[in-house]
C-alpha positions in Angstrom: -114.4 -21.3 -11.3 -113.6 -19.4 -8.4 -117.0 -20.1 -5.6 -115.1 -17.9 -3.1 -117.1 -14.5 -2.7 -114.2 -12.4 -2.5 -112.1 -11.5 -6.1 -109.7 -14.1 -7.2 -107.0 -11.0 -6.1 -108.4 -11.0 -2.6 -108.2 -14.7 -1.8 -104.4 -14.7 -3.0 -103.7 -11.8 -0.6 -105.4 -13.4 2.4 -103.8 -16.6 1.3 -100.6 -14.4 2.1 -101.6 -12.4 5.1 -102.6 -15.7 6.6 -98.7 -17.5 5.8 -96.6 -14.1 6.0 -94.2 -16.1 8.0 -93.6 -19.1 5.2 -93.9 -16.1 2.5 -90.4 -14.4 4.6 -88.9 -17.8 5.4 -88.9 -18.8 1.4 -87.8 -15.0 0.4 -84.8 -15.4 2.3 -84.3 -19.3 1.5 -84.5 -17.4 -2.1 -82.2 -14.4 -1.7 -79.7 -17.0 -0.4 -80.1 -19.2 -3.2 -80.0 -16.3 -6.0 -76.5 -15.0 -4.2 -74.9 -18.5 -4.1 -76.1 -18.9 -7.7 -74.3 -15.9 -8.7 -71.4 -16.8 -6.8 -71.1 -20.2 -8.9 -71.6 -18.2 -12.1 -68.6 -15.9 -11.2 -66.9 -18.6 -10.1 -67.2 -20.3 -13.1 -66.5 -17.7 -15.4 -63.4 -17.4 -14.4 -62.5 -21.2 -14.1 -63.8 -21.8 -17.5 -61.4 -19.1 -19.2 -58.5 -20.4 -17.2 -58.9 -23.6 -17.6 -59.3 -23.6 -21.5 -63.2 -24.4 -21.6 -64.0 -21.5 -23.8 -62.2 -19.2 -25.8 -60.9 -15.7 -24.0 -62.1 -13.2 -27.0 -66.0 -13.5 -27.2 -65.8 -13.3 -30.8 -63.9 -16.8 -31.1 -66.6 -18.4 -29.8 -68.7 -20.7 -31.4 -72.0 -22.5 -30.5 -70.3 -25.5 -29.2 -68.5 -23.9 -27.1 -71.9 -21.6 -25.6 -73.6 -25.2 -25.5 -70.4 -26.9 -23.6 -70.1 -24.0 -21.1 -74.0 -23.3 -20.5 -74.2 -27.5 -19.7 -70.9 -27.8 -17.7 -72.6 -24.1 -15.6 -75.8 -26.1 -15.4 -73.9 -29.0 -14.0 -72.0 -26.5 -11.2 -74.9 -24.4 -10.4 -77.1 -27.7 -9.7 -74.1 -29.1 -7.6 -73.3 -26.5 -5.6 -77.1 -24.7 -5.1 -79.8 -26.9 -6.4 -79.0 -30.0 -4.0 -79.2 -28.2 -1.1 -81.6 -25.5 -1.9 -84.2 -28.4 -3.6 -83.7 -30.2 -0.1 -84.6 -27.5 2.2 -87.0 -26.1 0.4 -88.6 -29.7 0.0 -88.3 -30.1 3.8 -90.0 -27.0 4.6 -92.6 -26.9 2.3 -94.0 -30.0 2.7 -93.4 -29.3 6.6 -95.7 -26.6 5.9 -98.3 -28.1 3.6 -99.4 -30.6 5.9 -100.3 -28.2 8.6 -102.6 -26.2 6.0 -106.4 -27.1 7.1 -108.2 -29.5 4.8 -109.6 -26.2 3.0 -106.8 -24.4 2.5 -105.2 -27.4 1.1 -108.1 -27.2 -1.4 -107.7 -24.2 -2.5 -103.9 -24.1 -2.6 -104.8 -27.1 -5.5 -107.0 -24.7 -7.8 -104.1 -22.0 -7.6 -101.4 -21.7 -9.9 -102.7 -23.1 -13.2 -100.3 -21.3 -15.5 -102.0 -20.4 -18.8 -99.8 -20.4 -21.8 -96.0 -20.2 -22.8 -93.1 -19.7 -25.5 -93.3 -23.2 -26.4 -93.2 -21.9 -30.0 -90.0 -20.1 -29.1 -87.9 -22.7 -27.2 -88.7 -24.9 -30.4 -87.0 -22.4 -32.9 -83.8 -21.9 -30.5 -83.5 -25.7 -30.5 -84.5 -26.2 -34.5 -82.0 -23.4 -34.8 -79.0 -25.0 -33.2 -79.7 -28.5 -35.3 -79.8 -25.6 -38.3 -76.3 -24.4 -37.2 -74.8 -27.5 -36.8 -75.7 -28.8 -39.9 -75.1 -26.0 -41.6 -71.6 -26.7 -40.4 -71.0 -23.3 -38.2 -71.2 -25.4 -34.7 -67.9 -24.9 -34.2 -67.0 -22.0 -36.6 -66.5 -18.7 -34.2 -69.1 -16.1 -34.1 -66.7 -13.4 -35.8 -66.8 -15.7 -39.2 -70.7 -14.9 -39.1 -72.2 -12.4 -41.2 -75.6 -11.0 -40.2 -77.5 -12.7 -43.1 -75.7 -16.3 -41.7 -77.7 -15.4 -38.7 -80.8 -14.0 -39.9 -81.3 -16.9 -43.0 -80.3 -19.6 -39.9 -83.0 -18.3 -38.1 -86.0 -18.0 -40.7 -84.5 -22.0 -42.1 -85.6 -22.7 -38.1 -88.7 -21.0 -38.3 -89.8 -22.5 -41.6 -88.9 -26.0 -40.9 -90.8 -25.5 -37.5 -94.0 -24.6 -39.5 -93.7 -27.0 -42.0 -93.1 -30.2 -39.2 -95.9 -28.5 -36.6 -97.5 -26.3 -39.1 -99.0 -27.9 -41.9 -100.2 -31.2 -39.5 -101.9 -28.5 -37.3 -103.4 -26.7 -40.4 -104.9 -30.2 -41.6 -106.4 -30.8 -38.2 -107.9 -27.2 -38.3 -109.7 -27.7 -42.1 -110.6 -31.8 -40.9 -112.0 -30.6 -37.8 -113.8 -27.5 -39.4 -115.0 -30.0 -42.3 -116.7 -32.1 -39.1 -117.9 -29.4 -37.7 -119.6 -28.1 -40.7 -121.2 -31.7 -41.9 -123.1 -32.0 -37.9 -124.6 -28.2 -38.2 -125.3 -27.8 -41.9 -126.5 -24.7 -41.0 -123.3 -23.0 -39.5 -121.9 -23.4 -42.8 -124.0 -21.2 -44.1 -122.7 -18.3 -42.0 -119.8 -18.6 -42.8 
């Protein structure tokens, strides 16, 4: 609950009229880090088709060879622009922080409660790839596919998601209701 009298939009935007000079320093500390990281990918790109990583024709690939060449990219990319980016912007922030006053500290702690995410989503992609590969396509290229291959892959994912998360979830739901229903006999009734 928000005890400031100004809106919860206000207090951000003195927040940021108050720290304009950290706000540019971490912009720029960002721009730098989005260009290197896009450096690295290009970088990369090329490397991996000369060296052999992955195919050269995008339709011989195959998800072992997206899953090899997104983790070796992860690898670079962490290498060459996360160590030193995590580092200064560890430095400076914490520089930072502990000149905030006591309240502003306090306040900074209530912000950025994120509500919600594609949990559900990430869980298909990865129940999809264990789908793939035991379907045996891991390392069959993506011009063997046929669109059913990819759309029946896809609903297997999504049904053994609902039937591993689903169904416990489901029982919870009618236990819980049942619970519910035997303290406040009377709720029952309205439903």
């Amino acid at each position: 609950m928000n005890t400031d009298k100004a809106l919860p939009g206000e207090v951000e935007k003195r927040f940021l009229r108050r720290h304009w000079k950290m706000v540019i320093v971490l912009a720029v500390l960002f721009s730098g880090a989005a260009i290197g990281a896009l450096l690295v990918l290009l970088w990369f790109v090329a490397t991996a088709q000369a060296t052999g990583l992955v195919p050269l024709v995008l339709g011989q690939w195959s998800i072992g060879a997206v899953i090899t060449f997104i983790l070796h990219l992860i690898f670079w990319e962490l290498v060459l622009v996360g160590s030193w980016v995590i580092l200064v912007v560890a430095v400076i922030f914490v520089k930072w922080y502990r000149g905030l006053p006591a309240e502003e500290r306090a306040g900074w702690h209530r912000r950025g409660k994120r509500e919600g995410s594609d949990a559900f989503g990430f869980l298909v992609g990865l129940t999809w790839l264990i789908v793939v590969w035991f379907d045996g396509r891991w390392n069959l290229s993506f011009e063997t596919w046929t669109f059913n291959d990819w759309v029946y892959s896809f609903l297997a994912a999504v049904f053994w998601d609902l039937l591993i998360f689903g169904v416990p979830i489901a029982l919870y739901f009618i236990w819980w209701i049942r619970g519910e229903t035997k303290k406040n006999p009377e709720s029952a009734d309205k439903l």
